[in-house]
MMTF fields as JSON, N, C-alpha, C and O atoms, coordinates in Angstrom:
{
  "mmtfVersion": "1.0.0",
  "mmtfProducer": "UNKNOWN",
  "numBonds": 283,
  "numAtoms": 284,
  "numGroups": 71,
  "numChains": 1,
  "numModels": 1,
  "chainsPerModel": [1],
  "groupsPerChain": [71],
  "chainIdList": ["A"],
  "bondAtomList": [4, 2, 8, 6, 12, 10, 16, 14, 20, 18, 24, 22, 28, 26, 32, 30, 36, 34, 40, 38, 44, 42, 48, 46, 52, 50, 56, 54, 60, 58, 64, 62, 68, 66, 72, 70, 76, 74, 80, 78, 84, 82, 88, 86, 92, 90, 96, 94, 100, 98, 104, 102, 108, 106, 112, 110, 116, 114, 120, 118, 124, 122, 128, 126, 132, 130, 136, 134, 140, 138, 144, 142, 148, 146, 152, 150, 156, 154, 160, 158, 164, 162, 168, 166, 172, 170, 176, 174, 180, 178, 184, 182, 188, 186, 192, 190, 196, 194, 200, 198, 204, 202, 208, 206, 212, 210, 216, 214, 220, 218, 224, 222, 228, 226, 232, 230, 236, 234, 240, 238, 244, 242, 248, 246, 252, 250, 256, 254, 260, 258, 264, 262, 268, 266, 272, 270, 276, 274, 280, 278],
  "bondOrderList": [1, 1, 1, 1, 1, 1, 1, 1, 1, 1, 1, 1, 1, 1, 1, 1, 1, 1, 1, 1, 1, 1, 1, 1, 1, 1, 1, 1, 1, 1, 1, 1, 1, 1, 1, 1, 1, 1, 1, 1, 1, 1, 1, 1, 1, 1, 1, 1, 1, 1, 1, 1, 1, 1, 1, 1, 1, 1, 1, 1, 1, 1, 1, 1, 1, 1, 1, 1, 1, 1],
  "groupList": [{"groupName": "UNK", "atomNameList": ["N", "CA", "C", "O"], "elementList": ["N", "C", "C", "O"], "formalChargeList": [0, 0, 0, 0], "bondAtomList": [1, 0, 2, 1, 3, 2], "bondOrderList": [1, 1, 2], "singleLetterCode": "X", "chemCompType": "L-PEPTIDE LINKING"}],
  "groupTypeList": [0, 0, 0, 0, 0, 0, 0, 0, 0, 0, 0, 0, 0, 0, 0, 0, 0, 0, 0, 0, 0, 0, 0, 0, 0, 0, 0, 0, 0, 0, 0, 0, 0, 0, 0, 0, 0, 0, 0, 0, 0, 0, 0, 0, 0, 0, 0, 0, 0, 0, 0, 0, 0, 0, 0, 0, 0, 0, 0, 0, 0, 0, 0, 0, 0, 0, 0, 0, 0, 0, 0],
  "groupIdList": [1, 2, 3, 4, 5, 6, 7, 8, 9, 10, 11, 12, 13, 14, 15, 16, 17, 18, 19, 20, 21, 22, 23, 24, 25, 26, 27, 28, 29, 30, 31, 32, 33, 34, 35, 36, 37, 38, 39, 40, 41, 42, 43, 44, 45, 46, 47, 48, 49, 50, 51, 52, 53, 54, 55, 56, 57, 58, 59, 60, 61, 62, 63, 64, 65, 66, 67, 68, 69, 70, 71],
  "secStructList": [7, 7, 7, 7, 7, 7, 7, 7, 7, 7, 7, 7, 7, 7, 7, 2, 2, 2, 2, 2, 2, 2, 2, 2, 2, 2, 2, 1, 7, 6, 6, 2, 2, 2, 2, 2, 2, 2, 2, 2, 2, 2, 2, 2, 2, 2, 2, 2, 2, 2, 2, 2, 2, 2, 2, 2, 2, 2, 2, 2, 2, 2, 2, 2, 2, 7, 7, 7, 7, 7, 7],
  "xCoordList": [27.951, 27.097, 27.205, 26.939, 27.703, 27.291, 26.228, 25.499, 26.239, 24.739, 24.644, 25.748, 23.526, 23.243, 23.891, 23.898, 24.461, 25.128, 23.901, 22.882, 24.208, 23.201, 22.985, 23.994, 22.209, 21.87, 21.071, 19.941, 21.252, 20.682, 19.461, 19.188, 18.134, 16.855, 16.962, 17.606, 16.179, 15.472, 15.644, 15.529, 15.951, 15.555, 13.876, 13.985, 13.091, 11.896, 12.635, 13.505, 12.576, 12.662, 11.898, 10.691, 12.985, 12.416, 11.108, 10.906, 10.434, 9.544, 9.781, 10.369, 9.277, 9.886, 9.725, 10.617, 8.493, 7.979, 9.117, 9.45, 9.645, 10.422, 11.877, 12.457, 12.553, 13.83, 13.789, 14.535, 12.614, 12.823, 12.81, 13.659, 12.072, 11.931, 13.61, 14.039, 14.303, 15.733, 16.349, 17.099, 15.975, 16.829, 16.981, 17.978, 15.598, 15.459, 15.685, 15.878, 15.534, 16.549, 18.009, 18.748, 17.931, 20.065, 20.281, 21.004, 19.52, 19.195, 19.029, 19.473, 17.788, 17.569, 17.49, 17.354, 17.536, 17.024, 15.892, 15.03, 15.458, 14.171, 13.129, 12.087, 13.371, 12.711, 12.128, 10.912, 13.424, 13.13, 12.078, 11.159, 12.101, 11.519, 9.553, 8.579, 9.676, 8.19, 7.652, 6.479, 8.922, 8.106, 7.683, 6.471, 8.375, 7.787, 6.511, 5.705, 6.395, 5.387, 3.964, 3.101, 4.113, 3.129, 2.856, 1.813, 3.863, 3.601, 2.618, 1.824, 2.965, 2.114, 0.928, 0.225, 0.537, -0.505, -1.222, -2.021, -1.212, -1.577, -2.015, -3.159, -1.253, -1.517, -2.979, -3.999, -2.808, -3.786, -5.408, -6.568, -4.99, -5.982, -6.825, -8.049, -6.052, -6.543, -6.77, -7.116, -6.649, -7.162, -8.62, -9.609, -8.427, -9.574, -10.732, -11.828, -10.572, -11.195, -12.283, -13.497, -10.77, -11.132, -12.596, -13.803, -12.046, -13.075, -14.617, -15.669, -14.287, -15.576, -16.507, -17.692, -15.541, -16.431, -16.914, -18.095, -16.089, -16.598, -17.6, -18.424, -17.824, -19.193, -20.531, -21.575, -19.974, -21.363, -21.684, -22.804, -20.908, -21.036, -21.914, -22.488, -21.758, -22.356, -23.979, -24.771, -24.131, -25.378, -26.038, -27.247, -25.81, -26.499, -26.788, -27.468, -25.924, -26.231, -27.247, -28.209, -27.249, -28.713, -29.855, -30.942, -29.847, -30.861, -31.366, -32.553, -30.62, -31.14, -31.344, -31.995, -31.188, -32.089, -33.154, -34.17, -33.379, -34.355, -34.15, -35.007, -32.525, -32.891, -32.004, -31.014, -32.201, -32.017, -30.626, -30.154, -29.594, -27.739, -27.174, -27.454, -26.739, -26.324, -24.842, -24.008, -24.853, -23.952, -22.541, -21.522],
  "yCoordList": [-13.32, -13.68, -12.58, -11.409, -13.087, -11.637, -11.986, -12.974, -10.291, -9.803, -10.352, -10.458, -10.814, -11.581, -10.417, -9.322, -10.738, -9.9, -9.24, -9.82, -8.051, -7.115, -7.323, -7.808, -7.123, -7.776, -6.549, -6.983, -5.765, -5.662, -6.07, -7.246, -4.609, -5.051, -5.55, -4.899, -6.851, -7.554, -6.3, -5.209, -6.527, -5.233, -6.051, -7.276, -5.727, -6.251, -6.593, -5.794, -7.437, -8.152, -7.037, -7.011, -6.126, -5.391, -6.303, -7.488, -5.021, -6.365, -5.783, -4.705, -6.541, -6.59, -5.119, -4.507, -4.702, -2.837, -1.98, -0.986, -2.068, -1.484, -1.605, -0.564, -2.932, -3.242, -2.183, -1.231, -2.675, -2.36, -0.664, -0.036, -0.031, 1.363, 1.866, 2.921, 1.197, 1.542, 1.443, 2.336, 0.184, 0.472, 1.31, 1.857, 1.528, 2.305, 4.192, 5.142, 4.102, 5.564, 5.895, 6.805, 4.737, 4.408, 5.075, 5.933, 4.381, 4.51, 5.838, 6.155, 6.789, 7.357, 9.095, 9.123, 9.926, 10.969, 11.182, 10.338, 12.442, 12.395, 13.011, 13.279, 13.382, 14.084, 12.966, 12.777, 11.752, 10.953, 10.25, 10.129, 9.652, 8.783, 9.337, 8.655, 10.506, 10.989, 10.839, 10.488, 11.239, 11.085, 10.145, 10.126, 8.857, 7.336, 6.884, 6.071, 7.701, 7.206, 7.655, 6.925, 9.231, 9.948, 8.89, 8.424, 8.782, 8.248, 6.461, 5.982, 6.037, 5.188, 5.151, 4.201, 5.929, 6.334, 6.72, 5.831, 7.467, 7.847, 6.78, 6.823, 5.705, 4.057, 3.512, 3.243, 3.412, 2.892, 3.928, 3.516, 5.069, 5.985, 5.718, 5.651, 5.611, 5.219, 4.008, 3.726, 3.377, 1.667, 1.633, 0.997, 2.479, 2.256, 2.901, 2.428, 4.265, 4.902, 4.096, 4.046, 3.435, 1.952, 1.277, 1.373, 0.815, -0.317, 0.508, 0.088, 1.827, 2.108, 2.778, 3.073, 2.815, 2.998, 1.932, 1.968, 0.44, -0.476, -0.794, -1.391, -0.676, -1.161, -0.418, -0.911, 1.08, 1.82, 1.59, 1.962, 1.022, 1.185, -0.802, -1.317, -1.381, -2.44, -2.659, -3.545, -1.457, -0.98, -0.324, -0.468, 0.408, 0.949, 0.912, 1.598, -0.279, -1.78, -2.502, -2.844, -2.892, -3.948, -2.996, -3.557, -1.23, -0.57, -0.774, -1.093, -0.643, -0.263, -1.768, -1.691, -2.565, -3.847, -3.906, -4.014, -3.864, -4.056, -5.474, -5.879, -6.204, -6.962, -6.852, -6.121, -7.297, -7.253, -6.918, -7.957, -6.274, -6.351, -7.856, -8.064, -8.463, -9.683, -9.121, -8.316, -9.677, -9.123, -10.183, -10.255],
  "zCoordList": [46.787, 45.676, 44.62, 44.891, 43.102, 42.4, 42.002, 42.085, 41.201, 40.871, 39.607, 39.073, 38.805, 36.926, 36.461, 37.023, 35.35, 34.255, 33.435, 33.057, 33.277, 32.839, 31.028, 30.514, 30.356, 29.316, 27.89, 27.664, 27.336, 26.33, 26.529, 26.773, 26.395, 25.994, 24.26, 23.437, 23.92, 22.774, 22.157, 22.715, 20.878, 19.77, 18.638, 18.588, 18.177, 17.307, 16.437, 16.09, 16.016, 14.479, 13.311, 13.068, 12.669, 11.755, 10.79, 10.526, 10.484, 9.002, 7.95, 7.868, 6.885, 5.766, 5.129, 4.541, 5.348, 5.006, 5.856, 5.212, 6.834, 7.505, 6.915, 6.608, 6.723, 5.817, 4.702, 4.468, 4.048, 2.484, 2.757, 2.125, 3.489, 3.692, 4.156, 3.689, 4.901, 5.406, 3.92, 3.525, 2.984, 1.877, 1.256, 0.785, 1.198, -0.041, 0.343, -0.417, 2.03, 2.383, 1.859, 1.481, 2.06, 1.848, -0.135, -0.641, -0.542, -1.979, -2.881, -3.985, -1.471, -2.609, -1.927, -0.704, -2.355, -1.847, -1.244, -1.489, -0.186, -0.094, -0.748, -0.149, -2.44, -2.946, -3.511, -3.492, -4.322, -4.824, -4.571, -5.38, -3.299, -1.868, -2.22, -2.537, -2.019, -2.25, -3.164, -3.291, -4.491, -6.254, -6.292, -6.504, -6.119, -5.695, -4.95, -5.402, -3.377, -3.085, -4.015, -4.502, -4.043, -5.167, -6.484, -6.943, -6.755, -8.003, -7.845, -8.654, -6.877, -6.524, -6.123, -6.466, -5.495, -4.674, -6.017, -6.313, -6.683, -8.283, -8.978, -9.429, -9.181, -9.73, -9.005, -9.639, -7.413, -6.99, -6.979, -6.973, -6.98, -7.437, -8.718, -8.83, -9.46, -10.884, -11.246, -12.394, -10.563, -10.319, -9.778, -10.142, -8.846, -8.337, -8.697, -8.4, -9.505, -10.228, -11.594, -11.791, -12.477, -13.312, -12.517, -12.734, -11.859, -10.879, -11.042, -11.524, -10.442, -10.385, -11.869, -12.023, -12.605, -13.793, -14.155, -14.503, -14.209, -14.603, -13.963, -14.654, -13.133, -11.754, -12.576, -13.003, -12.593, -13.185, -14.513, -14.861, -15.405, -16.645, -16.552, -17.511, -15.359, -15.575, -15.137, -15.456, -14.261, -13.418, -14.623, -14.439, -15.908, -16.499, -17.959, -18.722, -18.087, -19.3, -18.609, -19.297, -17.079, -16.793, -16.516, -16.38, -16.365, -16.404, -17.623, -17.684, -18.815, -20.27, -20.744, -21.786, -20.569, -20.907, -20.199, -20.885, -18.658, -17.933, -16.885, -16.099, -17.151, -16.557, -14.93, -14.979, -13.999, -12.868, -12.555, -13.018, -12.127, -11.639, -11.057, -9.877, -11.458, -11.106, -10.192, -10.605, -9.152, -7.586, -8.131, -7.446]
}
């Protein structure tokens, strides 16, 4: 009787954050690679910064009328 033919463990199905991250190694330096993420991380910083001025600046237009914060 032979023995089953031996087989390669499954490799994961890369995802798409993982692909694009191999590309963009291939692509770019790793100084580059960082200026990029920084520079993003910076975007969403300041997005979110936005957001919250607008929030307060809407909390203290319904203080100075008197009428209630609508959610």
């Amino acid at each position: 009787m032979q023995a089953a033919p031996l087989r390669a463990p499954a490799r994961p199905i890369p995802s798409v954050t993982g692909a694009l991250r191999a590309v963009e190694a291939l692509l770019m330096r790793g100084g580059q690679r960082t200026a990029r993420r920084n520079a993003w991380t910076s975007v969403l910083e300041d997005r979110r910064r936005a957001k919250d001025r607008y929030e307060a600046q809407h909390v203290l237009e319904a203080a100075a009328t008197g009428r209630p914060q609508a959610t």
